[in-house]
VOKOL-911027 format. One record per residue (C-alpha): residue in one letter; x, y, z. Coordinates in steps of 0.5 Angstrom, whole numbers, plus 2048, in hexadecimal, padded with zeros to 3 digits. Layout:
REM VOKOL-911027
<rec><nuvex>A</nuvex><east>X</east><north>Y</north><up>Z</up></rec>
...
This chain:
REM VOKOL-911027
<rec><nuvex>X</nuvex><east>820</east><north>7E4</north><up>814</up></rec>
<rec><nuvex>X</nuvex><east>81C</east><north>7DD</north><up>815</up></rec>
<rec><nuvex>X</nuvex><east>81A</east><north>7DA</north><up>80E</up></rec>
<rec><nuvex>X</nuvex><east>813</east><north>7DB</north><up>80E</up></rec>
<rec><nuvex>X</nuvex><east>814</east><north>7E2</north><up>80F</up></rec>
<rec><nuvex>X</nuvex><east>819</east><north>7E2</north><up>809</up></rec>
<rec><nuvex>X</nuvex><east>814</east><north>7DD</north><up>805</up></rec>
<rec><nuvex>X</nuvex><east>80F</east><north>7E3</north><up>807</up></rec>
<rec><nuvex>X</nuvex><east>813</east><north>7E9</north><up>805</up></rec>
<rec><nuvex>X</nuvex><east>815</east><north>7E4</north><up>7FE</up></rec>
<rec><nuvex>X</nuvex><east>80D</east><north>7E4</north><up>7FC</up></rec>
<rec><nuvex>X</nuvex><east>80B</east><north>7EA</north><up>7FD</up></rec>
<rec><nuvex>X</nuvex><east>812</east><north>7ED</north><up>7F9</up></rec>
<rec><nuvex>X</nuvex><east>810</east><north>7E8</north><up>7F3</up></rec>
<rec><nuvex>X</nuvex><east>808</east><north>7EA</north><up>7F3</up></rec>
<rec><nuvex>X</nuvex><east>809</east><north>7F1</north><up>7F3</up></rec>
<rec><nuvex>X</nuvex><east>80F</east><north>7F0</north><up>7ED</up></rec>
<rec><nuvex>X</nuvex><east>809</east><north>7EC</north><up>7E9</up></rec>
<rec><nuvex>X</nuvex><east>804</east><north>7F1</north><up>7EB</up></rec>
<rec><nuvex>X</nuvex><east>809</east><north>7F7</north><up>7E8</up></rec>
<rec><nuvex>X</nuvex><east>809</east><north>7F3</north><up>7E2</up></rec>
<rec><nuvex>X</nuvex><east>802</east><north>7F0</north><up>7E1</up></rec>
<rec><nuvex>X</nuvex><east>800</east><north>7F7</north><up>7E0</up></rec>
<rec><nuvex>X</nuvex><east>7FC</east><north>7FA</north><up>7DB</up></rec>
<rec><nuvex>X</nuvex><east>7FF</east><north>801</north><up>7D8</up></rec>
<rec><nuvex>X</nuvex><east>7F9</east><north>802</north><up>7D3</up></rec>
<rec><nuvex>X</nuvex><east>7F5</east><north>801</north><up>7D9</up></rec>
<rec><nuvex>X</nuvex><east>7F6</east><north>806</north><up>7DD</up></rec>
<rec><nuvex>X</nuvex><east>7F3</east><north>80B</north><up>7D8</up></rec>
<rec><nuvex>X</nuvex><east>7EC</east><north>808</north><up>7D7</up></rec>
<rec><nuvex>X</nuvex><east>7EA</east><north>807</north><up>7DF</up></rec>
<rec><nuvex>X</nuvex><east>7EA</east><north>80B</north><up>7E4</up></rec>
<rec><nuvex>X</nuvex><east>7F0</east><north>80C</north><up>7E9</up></rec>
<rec><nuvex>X</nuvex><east>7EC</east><north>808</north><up>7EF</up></rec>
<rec><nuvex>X</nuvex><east>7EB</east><north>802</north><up>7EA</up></rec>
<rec><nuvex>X</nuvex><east>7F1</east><north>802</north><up>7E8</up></rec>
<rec><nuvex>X</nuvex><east>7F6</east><north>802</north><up>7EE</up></rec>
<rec><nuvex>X</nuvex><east>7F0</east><north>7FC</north><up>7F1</up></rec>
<rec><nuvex>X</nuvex><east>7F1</east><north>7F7</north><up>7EB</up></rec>
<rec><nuvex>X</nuvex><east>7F8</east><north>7F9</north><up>7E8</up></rec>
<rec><nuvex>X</nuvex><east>7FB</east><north>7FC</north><up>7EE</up></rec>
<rec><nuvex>X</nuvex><east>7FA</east><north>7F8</north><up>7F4</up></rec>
<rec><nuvex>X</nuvex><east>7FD</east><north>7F2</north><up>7F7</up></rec>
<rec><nuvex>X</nuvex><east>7F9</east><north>7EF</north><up>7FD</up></rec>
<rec><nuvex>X</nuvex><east>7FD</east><north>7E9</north><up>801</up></rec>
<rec><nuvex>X</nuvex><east>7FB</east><north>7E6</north><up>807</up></rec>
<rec><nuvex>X</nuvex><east>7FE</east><north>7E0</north><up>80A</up></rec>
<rec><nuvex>X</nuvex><east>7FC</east><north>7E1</north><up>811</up></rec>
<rec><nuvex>X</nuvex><east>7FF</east><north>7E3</north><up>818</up></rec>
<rec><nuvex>X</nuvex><east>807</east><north>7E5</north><up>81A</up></rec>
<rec><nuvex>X</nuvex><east>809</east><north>7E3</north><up>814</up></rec>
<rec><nuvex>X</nuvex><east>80E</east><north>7E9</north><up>812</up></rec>
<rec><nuvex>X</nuvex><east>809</east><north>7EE</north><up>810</up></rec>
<rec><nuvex>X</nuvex><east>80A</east><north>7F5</north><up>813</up></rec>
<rec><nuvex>X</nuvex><east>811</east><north>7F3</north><up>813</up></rec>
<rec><nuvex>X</nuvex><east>811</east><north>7F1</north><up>80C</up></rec>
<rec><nuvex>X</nuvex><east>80E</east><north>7FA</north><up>80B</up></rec>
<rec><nuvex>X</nuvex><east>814</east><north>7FC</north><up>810</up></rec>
<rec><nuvex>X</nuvex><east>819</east><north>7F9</north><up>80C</up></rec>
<rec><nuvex>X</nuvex><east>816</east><north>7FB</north><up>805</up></rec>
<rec><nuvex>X</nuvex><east>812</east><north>801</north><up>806</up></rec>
<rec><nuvex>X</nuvex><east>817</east><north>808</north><up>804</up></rec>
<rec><nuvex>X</nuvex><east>817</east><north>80F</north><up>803</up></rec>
<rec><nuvex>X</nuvex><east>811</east><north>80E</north><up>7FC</up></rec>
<rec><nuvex>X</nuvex><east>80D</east><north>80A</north><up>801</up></rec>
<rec><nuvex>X</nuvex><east>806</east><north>80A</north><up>805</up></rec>
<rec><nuvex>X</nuvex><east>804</east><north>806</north><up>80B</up></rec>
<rec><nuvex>X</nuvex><east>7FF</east><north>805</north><up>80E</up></rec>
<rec><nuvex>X</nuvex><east>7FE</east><north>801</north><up>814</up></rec>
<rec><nuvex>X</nuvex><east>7F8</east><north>7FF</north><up>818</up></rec>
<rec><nuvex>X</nuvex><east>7FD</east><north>7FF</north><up>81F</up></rec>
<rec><nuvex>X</nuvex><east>802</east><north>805</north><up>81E</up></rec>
<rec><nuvex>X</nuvex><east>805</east><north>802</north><up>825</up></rec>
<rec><nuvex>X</nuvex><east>809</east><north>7FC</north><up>820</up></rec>
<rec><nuvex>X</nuvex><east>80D</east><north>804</north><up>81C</up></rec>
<rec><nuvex>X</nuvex><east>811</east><north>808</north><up>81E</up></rec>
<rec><nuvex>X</nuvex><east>811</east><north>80F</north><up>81B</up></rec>
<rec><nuvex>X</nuvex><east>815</east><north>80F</north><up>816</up></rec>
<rec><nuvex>X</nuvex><east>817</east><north>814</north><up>812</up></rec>
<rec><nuvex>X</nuvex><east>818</east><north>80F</north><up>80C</up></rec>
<rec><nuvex>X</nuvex><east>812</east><north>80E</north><up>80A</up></rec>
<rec><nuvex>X</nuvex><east>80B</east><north>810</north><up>80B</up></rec>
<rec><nuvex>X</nuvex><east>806</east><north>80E</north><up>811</up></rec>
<rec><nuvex>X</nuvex><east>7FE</east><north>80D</north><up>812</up></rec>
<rec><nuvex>X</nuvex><east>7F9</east><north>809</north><up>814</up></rec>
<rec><nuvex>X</nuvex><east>7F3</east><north>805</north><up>812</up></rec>
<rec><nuvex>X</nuvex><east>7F0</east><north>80C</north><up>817</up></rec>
<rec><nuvex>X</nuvex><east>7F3</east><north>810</north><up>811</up></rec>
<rec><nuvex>X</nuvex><east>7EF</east><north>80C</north><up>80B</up></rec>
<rec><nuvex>X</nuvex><east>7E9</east><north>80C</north><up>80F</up></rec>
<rec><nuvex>X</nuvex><east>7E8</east><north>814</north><up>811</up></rec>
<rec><nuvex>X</nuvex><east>7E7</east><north>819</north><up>80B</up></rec>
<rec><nuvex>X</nuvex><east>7EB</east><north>81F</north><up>80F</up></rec>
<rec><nuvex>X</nuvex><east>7F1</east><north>819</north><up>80F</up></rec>
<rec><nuvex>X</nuvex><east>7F8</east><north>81C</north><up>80F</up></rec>
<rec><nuvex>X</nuvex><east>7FB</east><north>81B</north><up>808</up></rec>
<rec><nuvex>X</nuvex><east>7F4</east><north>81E</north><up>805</up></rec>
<rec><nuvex>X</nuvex><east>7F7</east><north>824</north><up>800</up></rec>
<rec><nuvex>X</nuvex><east>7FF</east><north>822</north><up>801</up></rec>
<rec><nuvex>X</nuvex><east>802</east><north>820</north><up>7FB</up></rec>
<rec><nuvex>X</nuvex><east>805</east><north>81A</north><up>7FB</up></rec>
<rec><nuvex>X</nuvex><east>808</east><north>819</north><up>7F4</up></rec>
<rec><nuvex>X</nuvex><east>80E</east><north>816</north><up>7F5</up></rec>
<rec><nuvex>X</nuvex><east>80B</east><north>810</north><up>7F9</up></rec>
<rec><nuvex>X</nuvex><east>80B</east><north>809</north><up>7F4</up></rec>
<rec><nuvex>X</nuvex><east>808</east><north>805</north><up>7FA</up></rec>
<rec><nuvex>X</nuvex><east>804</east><north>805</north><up>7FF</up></rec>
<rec><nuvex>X</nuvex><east>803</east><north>7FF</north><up>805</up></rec>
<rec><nuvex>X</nuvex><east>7FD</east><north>7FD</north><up>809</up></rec>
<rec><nuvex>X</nuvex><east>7FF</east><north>7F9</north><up>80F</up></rec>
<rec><nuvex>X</nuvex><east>7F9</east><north>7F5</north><up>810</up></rec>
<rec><nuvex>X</nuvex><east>7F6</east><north>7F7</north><up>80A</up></rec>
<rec><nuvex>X</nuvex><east>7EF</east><north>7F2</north><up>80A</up></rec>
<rec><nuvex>X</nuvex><east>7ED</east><north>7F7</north><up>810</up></rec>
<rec><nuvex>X</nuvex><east>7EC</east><north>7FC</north><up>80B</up></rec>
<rec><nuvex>X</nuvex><east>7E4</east><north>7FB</north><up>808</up></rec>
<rec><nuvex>X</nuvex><east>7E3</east><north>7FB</north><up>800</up></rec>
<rec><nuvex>X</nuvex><east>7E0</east><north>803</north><up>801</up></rec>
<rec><nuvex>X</nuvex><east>7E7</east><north>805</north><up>804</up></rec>
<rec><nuvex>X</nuvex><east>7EB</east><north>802</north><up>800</up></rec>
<rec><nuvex>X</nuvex><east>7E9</east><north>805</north><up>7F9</up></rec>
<rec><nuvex>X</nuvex><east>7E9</east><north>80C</north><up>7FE</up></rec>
<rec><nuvex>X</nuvex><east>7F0</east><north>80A</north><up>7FF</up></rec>
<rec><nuvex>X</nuvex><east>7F2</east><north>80A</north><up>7F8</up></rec>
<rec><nuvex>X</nuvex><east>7ED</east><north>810</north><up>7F6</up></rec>
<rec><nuvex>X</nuvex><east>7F1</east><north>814</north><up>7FC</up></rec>
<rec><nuvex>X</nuvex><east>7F9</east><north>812</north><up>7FA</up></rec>
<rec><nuvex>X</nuvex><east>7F6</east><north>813</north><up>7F2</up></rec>
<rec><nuvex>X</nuvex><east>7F5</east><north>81A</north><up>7F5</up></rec>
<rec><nuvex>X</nuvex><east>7FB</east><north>81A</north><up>7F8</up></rec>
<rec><nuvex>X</nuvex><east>800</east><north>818</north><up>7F2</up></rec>
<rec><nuvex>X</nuvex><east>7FD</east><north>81B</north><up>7ED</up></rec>
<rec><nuvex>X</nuvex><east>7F9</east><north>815</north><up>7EA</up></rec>
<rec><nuvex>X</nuvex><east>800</east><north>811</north><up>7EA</up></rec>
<rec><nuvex>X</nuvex><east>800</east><north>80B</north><up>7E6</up></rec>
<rec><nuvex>X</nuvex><east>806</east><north>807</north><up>7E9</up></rec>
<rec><nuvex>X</nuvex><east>804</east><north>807</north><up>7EF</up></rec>
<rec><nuvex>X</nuvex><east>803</east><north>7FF</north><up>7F4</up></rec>
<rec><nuvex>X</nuvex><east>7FF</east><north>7FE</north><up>7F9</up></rec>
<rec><nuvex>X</nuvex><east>801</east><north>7F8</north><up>7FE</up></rec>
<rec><nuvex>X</nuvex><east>7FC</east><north>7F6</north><up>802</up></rec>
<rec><nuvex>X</nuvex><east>7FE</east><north>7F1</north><up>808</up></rec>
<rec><nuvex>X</nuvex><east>7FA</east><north>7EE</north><up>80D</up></rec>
């Protein structure tokens, strides 16, 4: 791995590390579950093209985890951990609508600066559903 991929991969482990511990519990019970996930939950790290971002989900992503990619022609199958696409957040009959995924603890969004402000909060409403309102839950958004 070159080093600006391991600079990349080292940044977004050490944001997600402070977001876990920035979070604020008593929070969680006073606003609704979309705003807590968007201001406690997320992590939006964008720092241009080729730089490691769907390789840093590859080697990340595990049986707890959610991707969502824009192209799903970068992943393969897995049986390692969940997939969709931006396609998915945008059409209300997408196919993780009414599955419940209680075990998953994070959730990527490749390309995230694609998804609007409007299906991003339809996002966190949807895996809210999903988990049962779980509060230890992050959302990374790359790209």
């Amino acid at each position: 791995m070159e080093y600006k991929q391991t600079a990349f991969f080292d940044l977004v482990d050490c944001a997600i590390r402070l977001n876990k511990q920035n979070r604020k519990d008593e929070t969680y019970y006073l606003l609704p579950i979309h705003h807590y996930y968007n201001e406690f939950c997320s992590i939006d790290i964008n720092v241009g093209r080729q730089i490691g971002k769907s390789a840093y989900i590859k080697s990340h992503a595990n049986i707890n985890s959610l991707v969502y990619v824009y192209n799903k022609s970068n992943f393969e199958p897995s049986r390692i951990y969940e997939i969709g696409t931006h396609r998915d957040l945008i059409f209300p009959n997408n196919r993780f609508r009414g599955r419940s995924f209680r075990h998953i603890d994070t959730v990527y969004i490749d390309e995230g600066s694609f998804i609007s402000r409007v299906n991003r909060i339809d996002l966190f409403k949807q895996i809210a559903l999903c988990t049962g309102n779980k509060k230890d839950i992050t959302f990374v958004f790359l790209g």
